[in-house]
Structure formats: structure tokens, C-alpha cells
C-alpha positions in Angstrom: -35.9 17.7 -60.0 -37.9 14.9 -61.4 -34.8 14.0 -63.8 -32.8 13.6 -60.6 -35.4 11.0 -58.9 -35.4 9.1 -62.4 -31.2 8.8 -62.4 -31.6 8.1 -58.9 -33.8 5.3 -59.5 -31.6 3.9 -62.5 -28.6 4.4 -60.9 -30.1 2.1 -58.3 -31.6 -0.7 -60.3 -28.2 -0.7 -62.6 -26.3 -1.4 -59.0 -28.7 -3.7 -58.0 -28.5 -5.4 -61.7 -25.0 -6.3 -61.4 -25.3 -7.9 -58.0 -28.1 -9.6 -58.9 -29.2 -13.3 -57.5 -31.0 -13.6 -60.7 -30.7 -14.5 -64.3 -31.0 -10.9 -66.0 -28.6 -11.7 -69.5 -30.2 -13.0 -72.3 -27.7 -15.4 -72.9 -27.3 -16.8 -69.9 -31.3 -17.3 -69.8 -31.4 -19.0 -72.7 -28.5 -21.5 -71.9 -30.5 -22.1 -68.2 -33.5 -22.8 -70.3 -34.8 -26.8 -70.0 -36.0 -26.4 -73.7 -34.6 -24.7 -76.7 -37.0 -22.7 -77.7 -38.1 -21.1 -74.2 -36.7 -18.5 -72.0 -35.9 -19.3 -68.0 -38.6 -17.4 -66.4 -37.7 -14.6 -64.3 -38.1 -14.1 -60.7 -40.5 -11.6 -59.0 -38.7 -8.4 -58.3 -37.2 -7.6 -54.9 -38.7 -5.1 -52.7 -35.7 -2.8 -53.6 -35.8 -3.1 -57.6 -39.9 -2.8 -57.2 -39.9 0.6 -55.5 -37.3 2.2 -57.7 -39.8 1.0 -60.2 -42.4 2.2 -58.5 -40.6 5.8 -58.2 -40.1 5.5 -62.1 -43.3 4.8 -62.6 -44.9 7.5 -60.8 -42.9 10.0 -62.2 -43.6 8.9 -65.7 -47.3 9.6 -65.2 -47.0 12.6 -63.8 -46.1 13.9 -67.5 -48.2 10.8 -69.5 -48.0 13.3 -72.8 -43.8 12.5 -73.2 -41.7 9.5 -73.9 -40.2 7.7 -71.1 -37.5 5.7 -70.5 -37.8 3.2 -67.8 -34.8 0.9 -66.5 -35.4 -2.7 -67.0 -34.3 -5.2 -65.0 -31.1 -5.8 -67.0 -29.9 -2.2 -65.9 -30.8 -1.2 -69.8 -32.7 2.2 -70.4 -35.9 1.4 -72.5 -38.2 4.0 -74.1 -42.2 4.1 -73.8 -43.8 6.3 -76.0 -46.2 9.2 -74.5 -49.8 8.4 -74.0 -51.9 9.2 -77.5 -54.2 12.3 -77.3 -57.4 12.5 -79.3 -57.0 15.7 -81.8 -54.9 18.0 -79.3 -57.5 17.6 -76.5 -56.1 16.6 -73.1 -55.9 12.8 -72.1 -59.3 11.1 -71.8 -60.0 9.1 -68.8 -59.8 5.2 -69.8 -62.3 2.5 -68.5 -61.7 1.0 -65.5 -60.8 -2.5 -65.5 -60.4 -4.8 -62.4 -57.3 -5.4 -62.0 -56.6 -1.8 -61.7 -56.9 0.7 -58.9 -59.1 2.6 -58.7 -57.0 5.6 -57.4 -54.8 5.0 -60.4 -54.1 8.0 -63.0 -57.6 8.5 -64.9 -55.7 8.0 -68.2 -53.3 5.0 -66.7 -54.9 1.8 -68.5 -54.2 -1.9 -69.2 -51.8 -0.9 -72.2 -50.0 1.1 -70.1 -49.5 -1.5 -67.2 -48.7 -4.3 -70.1 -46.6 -2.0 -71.8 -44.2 -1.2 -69.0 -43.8 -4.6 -67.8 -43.0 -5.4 -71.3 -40.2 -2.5 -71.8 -38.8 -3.8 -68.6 -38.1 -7.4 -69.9 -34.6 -8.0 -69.6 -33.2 -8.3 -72.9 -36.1 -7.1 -74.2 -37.1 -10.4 -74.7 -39.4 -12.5 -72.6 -42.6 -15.0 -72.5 -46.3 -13.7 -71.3 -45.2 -15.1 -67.9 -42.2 -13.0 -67.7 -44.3 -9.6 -68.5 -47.0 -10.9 -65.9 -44.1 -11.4 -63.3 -43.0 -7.5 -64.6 -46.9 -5.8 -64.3 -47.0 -6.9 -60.4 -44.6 -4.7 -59.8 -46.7 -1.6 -60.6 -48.5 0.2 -58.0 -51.5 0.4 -59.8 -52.4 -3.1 -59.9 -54.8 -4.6 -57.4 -52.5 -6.8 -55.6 -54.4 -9.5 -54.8 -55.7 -10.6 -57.8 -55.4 -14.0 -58.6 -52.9 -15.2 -61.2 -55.3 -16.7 -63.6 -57.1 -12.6 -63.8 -53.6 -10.9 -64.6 -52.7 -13.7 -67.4 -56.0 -13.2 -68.9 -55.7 -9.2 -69.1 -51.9 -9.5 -70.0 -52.7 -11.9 -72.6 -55.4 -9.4 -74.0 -53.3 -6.7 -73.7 -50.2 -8.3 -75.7 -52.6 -9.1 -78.1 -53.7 -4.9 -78.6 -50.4 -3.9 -78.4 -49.0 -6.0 -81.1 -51.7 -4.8 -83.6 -51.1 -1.2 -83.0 -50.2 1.1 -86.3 -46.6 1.1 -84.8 -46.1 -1.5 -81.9 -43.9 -2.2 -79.3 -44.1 -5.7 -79.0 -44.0 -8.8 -81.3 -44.6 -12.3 -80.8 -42.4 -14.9 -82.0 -44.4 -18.3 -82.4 -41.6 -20.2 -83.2 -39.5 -19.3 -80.3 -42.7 -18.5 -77.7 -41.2 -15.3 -76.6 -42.5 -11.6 -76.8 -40.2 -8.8 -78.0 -40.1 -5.5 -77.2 -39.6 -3.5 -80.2 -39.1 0.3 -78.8 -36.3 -0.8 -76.3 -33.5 1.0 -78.3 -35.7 4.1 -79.3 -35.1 7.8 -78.1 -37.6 10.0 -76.8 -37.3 12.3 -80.2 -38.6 9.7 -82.0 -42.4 9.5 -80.8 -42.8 13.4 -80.8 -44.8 13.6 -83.7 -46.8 10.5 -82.9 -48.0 9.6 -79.3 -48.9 6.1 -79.1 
């Protein structure tokens, strides 16, 4: 059943994706780009594209311990890796932090809200205000925190993932963009390591 709700959901955002009033195509966001070096920003989600998220999302935590794959904006199936365990013991509860809320998964942190915006950058590609336009989305997210509060823990949470034994994002300095790495992966490939 929950593998219905999830092609559902895709299924949706893919229709949505091609009718889209927004830039979603990597190409075309870097031609619409005022400089050469940076990406158009993208727009907040619709209310239509956030709750097919939001569906994704939920179903996604309700089995943290397997990979995922979520549908970006761009209609493209991206893979998240399962939430790490400590020695085979079940998922430890994670430190609250205030943008979150607090009726969120125990074991749902800031990684794993930076992480999915960042697998749902279209392209794969996209700048720190592009994966803070992305983690809104989420349902777990206070939503009135200020904007200033969700760059900071974004920015911090980049910053983790990108020093990770095997991580899913990668800055480019030259270009000022974030990459997600794990876009093209499968779901066999994190079995032996959760991340």
C-alpha cells in the first residue's frame, strides 16, 4: 500500500513538473541566470507539489531504516539513504532543535530535513537558497521561523553533510552551487551502510 501512495505522489509531481510555471531544467536555469556562475533561484513550491511532498515524506519515515527515493521537483526520482543505526540497536532519538517540531519523528533531525530539500533540487544542482526554499516544504519545520533561523541551520547542516564518510552533497566554490551526489543511486546501494 504505501508503494501505491509513493507512485501516487510521483505520478503527480511528474504531471505537475511538465506543466510547470517555473524554471525546473537545469539548462534553462542557468541560461535565466543574471550571472554566469549562479543558478536562477527557484520558487516556493505550490500547495499541490508541497503536499505530494509532504505524503512522500511521511511515508518515508514511517520506515527511516530503508533508502528512499523522493521526487524532485524536476519530476526525477532521487535516492536518500536510510537513517544510520548505532551497532544494530533501533534509531536513537536526536536533539531537538528549533526549527523543528516538536511532534516530529524522534529520530527525524536537521540532516534529515537538509538532506531532503537537497535531493529534491531540480537538477540536482542548486544554491543554499534553493535547498532553504526546498526544507519549507517539510511538515516538520516550524513554519514561522524567520528566514535568517532556517539559513543558519541549513547552512550548518550543508556543512555536516558534506563532511560525511560518504556524502550526498558537494559544494562547488567556483560555481556557488551545492550538488547532490546520491541523485542517481538505487536503494541496493546503501544496504550495507545506513547513512
Amino acid at each position: 500500500m504505501p508503494d501505491k501512495e509513493v507512485n501516487r505522489a510521483a505520478k503527480i509531481l511528474m504531471q505537475i513538473s511538465n506543466n510547470r510555471s517555473c524554471t525546473f531544467n537545469l539548462g534553462e536555469r542557468l541560461e535565466e541566470s543574471r550571472a554566469v556562475n549562479s543558478l536562477e533561484m527557484i520558487h516556493p513550491c505550490n500547495e499541490e507539489i508541497r503536499a505530494c511532498f509532504r505524503k512522500e515524506e511521511a511515508l518515508r519515515y514511517r520506515e527511516p531504516e530503508r533508502a528512499f527515493s523522493y521526487t524532485a521537483v524536476d519530476g526525477h526520482k532521487s535516492v536518500v539513504p536510510p537513517l544510520k543505526r548505532c551497532s544494530g540497536k533501533p534509531l536513537k532519538k536526536i536533539c531537538h532543535h528549533d526549527i523543528l517540531k516538536r511532534n516530529k519523528p524522534s529520530y527525524f533531525s536537521l540532516h534529515c530535513l537538509v538532506r531532503d530539500a537537497a535531493s529534491r533540487l531540480p537538477g540536482g544542482v542548486g544554491t543554499r537558497d534553493d535547498v532553504c526554499v526546498l526544507a519549507r516544504d517539510s511538515q516538520f519545520i516550524v513554519e514561522d521561523i524567520s528566514d535568517s533561523q532556517l539559513n543558519k541551520a541549513v547552512r550548518g547542516g550543508l556543512d555536516r553533510l558534506h563532511y560525511e564518510d560518504d556524502p550526498c552533497v558537494k559544494y562547488e566554490r567556483e560555481k556557488s552551487r551545492w550538488t547532490y551526489l546520491h541523485r542517481d543511486r538505487h536503494g541496493e546501494d546503501f544496504e550495507d551502510n545506513s547513512t
